[in-house]
FITI-518032 format. One record per residue (C-alpha): residue number from 1; residue in three letters; chain; x, y, z. Coordinates in steps of 0.5 Angstrom, whole numbers, always signed. Layout:
BEGIN
+-----+------+-----+-------+-------+-------+
: seq : type : mol :     u :     v :     w :
+-----+------+-----+-------+-------+-------+
: NUM :  ala :   A :     X :     Y :     Z :
...
+-----+------+-----+-------+-------+-------+
***
This chain:
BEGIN
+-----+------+-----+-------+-------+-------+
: seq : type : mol :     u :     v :     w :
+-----+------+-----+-------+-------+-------+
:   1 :  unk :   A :    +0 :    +0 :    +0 :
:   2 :  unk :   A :    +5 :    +5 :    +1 :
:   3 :  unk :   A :    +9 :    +3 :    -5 :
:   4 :  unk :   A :    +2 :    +5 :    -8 :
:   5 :  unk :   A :    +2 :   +11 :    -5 :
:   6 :  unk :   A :    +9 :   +13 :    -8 :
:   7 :  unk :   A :    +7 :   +11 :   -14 :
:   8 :  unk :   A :    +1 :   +15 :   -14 :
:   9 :  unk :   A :    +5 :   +21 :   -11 :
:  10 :  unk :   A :   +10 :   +20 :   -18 :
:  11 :  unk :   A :    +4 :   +20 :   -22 :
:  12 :  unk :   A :    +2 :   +26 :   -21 :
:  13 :  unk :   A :    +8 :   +30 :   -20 :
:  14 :  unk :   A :    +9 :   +27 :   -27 :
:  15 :  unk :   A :    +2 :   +29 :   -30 :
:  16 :  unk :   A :    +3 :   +36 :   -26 :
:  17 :  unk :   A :    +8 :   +37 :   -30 :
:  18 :  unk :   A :    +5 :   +35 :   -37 :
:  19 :  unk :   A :    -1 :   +39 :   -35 :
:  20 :  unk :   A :    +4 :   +45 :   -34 :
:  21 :  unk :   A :    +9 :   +44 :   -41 :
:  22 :  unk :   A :    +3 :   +43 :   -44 :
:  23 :  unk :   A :    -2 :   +50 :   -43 :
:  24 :  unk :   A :    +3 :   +53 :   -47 :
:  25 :  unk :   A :    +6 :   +58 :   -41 :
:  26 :  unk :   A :   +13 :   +59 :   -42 :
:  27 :  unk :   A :   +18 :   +59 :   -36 :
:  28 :  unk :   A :   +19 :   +66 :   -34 :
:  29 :  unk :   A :   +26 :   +67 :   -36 :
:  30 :  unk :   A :   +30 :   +72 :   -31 :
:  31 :  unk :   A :   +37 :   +76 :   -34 :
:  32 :  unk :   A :   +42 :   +78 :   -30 :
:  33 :  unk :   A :   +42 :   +86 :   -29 :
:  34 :  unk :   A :   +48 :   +89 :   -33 :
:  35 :  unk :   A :   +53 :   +94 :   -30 :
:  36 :  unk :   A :   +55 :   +99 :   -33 :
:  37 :  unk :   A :   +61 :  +103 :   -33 :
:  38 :  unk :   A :   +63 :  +109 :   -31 :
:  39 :  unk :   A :   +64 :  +114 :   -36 :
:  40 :  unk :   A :   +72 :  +115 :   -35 :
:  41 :  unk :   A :   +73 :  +123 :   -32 :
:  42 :  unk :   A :   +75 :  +128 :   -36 :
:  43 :  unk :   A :   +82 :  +129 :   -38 :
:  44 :  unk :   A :   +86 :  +134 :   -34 :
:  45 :  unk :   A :   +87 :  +140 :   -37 :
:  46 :  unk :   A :   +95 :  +142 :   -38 :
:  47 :  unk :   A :   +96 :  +149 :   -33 :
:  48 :  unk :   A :   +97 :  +156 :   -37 :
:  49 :  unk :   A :  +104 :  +158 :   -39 :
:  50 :  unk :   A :  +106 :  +164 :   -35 :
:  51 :  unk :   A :  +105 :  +171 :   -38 :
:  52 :  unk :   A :  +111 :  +173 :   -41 :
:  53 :  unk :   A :  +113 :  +179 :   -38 :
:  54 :  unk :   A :  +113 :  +186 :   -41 :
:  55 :  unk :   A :  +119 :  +189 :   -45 :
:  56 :  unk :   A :  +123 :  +192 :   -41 :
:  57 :  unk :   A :  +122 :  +201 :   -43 :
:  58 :  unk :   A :  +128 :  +204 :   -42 :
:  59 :  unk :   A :  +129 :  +211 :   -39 :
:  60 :  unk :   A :  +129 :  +217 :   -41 :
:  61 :  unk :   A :  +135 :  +220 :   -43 :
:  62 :  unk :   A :  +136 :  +228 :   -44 :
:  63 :  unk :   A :  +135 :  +230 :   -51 :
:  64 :  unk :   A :  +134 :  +223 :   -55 :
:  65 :  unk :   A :  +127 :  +221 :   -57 :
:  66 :  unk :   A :  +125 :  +215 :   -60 :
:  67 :  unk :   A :  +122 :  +216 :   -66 :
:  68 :  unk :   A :  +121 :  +210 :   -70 :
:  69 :  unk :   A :  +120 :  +203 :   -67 :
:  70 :  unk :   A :  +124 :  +197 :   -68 :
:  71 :  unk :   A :  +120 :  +193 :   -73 :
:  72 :  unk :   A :  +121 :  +200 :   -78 :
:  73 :  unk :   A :  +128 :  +201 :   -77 :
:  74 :  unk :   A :  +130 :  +193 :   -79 :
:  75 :  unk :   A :  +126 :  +193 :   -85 :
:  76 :  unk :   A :  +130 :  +201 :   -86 :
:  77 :  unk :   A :  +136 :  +197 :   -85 :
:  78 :  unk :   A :  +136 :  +190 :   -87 :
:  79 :  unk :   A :  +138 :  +188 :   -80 :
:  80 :  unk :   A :  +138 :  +180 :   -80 :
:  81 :  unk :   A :  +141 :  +179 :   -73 :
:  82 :  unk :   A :  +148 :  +181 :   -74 :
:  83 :  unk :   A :  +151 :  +184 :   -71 :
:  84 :  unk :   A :  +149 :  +182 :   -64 :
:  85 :  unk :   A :  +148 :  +190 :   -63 :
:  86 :  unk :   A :  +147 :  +195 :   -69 :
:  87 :  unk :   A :  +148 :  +201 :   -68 :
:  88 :  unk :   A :  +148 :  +207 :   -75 :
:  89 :  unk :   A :  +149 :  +215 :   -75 :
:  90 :  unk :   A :  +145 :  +218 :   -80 :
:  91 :  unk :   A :  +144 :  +226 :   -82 :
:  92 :  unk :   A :  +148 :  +228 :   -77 :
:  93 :  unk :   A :  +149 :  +235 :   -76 :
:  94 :  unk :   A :  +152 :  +243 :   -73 :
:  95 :  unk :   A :  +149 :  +250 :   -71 :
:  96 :  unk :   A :  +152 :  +254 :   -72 :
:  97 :  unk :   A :  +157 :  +252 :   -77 :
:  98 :  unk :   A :  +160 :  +259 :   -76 :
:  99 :  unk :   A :  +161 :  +260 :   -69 :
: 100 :  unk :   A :  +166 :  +265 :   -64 :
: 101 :  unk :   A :  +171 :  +262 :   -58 :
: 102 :  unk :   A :  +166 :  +261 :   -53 :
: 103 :  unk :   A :  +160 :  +260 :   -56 :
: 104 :  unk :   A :  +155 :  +254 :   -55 :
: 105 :  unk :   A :  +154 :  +249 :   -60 :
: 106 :  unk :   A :  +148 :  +244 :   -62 :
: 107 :  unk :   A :  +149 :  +237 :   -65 :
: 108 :  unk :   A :  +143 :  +233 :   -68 :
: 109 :  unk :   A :  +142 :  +226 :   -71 :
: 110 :  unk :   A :  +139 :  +220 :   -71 :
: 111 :  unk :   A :  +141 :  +214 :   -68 :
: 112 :  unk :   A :  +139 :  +207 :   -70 :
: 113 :  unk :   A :  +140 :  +201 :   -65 :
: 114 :  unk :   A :  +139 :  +195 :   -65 :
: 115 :  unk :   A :  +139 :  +187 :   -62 :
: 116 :  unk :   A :  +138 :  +180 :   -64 :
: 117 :  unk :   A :  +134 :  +180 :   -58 :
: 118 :  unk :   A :  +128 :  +184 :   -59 :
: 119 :  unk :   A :  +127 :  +185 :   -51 :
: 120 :  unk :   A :  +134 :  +188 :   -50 :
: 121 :  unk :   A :  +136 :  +195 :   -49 :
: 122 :  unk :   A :  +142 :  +196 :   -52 :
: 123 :  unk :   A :  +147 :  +200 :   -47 :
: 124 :  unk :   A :  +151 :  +205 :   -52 :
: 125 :  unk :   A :  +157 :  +209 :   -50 :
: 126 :  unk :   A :  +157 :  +215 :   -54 :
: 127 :  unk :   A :  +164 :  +219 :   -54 :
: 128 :  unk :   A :  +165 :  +226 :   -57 :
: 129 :  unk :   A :  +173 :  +228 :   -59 :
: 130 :  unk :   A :  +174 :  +235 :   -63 :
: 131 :  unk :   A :  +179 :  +235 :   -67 :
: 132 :  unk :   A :  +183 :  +242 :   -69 :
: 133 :  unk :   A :  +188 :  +243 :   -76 :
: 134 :  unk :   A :  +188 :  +235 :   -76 :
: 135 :  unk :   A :  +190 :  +233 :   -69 :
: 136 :  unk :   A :  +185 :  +232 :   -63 :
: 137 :  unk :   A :  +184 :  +238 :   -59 :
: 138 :  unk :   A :  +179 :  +235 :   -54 :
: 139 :  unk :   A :  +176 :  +230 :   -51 :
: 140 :  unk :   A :  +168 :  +231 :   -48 :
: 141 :  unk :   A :  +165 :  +227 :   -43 :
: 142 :  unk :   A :  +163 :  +220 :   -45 :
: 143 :  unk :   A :  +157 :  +218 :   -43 :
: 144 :  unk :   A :  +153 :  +210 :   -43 :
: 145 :  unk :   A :  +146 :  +211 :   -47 :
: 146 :  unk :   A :  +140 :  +206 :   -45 :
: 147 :  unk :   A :  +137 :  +206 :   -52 :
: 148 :  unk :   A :  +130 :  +204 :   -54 :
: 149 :  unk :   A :  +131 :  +199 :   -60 :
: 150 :  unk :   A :  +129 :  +204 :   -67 :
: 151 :  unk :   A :  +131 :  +209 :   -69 :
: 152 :  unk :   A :  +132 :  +216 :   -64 :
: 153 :  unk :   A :  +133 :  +223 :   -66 :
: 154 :  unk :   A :  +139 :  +225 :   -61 :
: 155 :  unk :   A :  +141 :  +232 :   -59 :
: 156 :  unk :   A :  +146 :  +235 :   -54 :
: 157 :  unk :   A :  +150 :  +242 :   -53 :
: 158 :  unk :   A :  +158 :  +243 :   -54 :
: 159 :  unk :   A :  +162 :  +249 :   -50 :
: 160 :  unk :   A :  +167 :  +251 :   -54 :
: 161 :  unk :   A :  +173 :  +253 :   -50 :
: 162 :  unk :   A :  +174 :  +261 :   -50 :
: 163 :  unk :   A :  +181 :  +260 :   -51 :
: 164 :  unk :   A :  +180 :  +256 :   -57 :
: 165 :  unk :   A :  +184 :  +259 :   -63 :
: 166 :  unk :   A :  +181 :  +262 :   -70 :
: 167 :  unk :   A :  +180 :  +256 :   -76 :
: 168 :  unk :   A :  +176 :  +250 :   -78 :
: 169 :  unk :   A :  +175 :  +244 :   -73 :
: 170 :  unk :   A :  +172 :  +238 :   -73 :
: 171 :  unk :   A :  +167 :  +234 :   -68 :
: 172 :  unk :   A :  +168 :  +226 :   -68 :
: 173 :  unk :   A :  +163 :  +222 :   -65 :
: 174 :  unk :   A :  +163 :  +215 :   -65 :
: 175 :  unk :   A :  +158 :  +210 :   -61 :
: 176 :  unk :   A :  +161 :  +204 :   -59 :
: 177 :  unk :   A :  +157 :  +197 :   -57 :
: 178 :  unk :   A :  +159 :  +192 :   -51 :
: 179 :  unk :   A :  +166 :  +194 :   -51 :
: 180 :  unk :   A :  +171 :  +198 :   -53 :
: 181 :  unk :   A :  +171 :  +197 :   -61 :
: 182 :  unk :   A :  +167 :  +203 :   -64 :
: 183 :  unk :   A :  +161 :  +200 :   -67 :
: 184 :  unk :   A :  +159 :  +206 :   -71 :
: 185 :  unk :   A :  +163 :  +213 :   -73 :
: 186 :  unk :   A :  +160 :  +221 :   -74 :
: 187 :  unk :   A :  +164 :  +226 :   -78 :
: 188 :  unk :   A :  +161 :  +233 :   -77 :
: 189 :  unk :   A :  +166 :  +240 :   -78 :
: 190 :  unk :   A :  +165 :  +248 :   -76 :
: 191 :  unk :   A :  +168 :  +254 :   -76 :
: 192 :  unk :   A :  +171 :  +258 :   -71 :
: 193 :  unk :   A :  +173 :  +266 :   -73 :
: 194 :  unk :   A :  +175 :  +270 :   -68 :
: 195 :  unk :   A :  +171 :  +277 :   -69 :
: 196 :  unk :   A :  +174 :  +283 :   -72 :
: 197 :  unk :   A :  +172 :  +292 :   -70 :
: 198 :  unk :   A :  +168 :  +294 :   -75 :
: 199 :  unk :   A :  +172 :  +299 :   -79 :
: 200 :  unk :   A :  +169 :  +306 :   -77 :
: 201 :  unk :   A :  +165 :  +309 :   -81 :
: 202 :  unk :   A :  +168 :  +314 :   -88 :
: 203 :  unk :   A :  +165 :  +320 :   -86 :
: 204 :  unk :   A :  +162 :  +323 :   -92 :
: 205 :  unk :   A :  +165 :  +327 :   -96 :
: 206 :  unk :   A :  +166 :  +335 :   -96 :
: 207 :  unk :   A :  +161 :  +338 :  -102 :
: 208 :  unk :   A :  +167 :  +344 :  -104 :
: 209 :  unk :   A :  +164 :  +349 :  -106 :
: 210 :  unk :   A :  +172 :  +351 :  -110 :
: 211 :  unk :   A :  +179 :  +350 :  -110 :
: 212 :  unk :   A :  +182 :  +356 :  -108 :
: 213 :  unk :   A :  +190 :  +359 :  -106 :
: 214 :  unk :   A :  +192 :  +363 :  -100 :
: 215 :  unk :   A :  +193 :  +370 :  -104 :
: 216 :  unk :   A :  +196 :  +374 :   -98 :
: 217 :  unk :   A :  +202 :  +374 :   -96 :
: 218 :  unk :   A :  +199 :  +370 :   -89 :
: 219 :  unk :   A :  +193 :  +370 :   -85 :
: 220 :  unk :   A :  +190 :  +367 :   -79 :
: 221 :  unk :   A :  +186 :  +360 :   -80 :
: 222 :  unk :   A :  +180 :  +362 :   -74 :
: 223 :  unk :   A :  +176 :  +358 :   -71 :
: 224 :  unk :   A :  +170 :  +362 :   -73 :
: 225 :  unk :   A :  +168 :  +366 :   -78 :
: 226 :  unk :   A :  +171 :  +373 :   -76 :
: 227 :  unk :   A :  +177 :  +376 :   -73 :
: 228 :  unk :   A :  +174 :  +375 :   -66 :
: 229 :  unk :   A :  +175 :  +368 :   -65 :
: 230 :  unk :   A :  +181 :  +364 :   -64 :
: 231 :  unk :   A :  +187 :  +364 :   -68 :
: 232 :  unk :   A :  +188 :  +356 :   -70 :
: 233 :  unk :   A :  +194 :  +357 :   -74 :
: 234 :  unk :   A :  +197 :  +362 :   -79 :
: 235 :  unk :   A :  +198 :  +360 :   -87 :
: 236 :  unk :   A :  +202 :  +363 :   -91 :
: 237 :  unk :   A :  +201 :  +365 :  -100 :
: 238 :  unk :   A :  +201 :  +360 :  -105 :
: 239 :  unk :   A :  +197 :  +355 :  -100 :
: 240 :  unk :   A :  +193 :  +351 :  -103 :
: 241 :  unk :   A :  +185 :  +350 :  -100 :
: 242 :  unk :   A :  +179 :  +347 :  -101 :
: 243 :  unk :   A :  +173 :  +353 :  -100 :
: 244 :  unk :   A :  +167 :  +349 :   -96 :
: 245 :  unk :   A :  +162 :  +354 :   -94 :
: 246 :  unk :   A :  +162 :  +362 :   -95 :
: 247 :  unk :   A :  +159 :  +366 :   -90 :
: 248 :  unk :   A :  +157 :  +374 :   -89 :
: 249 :  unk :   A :  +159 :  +377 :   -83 :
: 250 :  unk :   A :  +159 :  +385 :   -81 :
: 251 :  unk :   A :  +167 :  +385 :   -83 :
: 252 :  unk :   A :  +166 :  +382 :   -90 :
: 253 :  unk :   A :  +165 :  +374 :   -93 :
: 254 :  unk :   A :  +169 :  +369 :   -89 :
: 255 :  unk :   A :  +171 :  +362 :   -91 :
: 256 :  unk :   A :  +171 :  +356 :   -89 :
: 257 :  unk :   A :  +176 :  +352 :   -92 :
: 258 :  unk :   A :  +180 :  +345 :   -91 :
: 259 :  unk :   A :  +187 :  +345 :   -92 :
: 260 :  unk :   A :  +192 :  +340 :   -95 :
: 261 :  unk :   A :  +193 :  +337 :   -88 :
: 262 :  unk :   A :  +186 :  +336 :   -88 :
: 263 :  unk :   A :  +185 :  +341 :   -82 :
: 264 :  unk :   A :  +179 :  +346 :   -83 :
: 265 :  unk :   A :  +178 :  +353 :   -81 :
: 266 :  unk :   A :  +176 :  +360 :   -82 :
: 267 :  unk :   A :  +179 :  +366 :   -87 :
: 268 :  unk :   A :  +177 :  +372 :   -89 :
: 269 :  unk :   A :  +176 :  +372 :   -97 :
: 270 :  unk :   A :  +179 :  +378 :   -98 :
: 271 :  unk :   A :  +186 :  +373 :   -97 :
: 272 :  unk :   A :  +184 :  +368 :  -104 :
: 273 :  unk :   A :  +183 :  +368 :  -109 :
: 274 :  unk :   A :  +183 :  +363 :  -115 :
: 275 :  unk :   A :  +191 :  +363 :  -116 :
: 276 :  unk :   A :  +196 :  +364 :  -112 :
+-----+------+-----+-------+-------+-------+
***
């Protein structure tokens, strides 16, 4: 009997499971969840390179002026990076030309400075020497220059000596880059003369009214026109004279005349005559 019953038993579950197969009902089908993976994080991004630091300005220096930039000057000369600095004199230039020992000159140019480093400021030594009949005459004050790259317009003053003596001199400048070799040259030249009195004027020439001789045996040259006045020397016949003016007095016409020597005086014109 309990064979049967486990017999029976198996039956069913076999006959259940039929019954299940066949209604048709598929067996649920469970899928395992999928893991997505995280998106990978974004990529770090590299620092920003540091700002590049201003160019350096230099300062000002007394009487030079930039006065065209860098980038105009290179293609002015054609500047290629060589020489390491570049240095060029152009138009220079004295006033006055003529001048007197003493006098204050003024000299003008235009300087180019340039360096294969677009960022430098180029120290120039400038030196200035006068040169008088050939031979150097004088050394001026030299000076180190910071000079912004381009092209600058230079001015500065010469005092010339008050001793210096009369003739033509000549101003030499040269401009020298990192050492002692000069890297660029300037000639400009001028004239000292010393000053001269003016001659004094001519007086203007006496209107002679005639030439006229002493006809008296002597008379007085007066210093007026009649015996009242002073007696300036006294004259004898045959003297030559130049009548300058004719006067009329109470004691007849006097003359004045001029004698050979070039004094002046008064006769009376009872004394002449037009020959001696």
């Amino acid at each position: 009997m309990f064979l049967r019953a486990f017999t029976d038993r198996r039956r069913g579950l076999v006959v259940g499971a039929m019954l299940i197969a066949g209604s048709g009902c598929a067996t649920p089908k469970v899928e395992s969840p999928v893991t997505q993976a995280p998106p990978p994080p974004p990529p770090a991004e590299a620092p920003a390179p540091p700002p590049s630091p201003p160019a350096p300005v230099p300062p000002q220096v007394p009487g030079v002026r930039l006065i065209q930039s860098r980038a105009a000057a290179v293609a002015a000369v054609g500047y290629r990076g060589e020489p390491d600095t570049f240095t060029k004199i152009e138009q220079p230039t004295i006033r006055p030309s003529t001048a007197t020992p003493g006098a204050t000159l003024s000299f003008t140019a235009r300087y180019t400075v340039l360096s294969a480093d677009d960022r430098a400021v180029p120290i120039i030594r400038e030196t200035r020497t006068l040169v008088y009949g050939g031979e150097r005459l004088l050394d001026l004050p030299s000076r180190d220059v910071p000079f912004a790259q381009g092209t600058s317009s230079v001015e500065f003053d010469i005092a010339i000596p008050p001793d210096a003596a009369e003739g033509e001199y000549r101003l030499d400048v040269t401009l020298s880059a990192g050492g002692d070799k000069p890297a660029a040259k300037a000639t400009v030249a001028f004239v000292l003369s010393v000053p001269r009195p003016a001659p004094a004027p001519t007086p203007p020439a006496r209107a002679i009214i005639k030439h006229a001789f002493v006809t008296a045996a002597s008379v007085d040259l007066r210093d007026g026109p009649g015996p009242e006045f002073k007696a300036l020397a006294r004259i004898f016949k045959g003297m030559p004279v130049d009548v300058l003016e004719v006067t009329s007095t109470t004691e007849g016409r006097w003359y004045r005349v001029q004698l050979i020597t070039g004094n002046e005086g008064w006769v009376p014109e009872t004394a002449t005559g037009a020959k001696p």
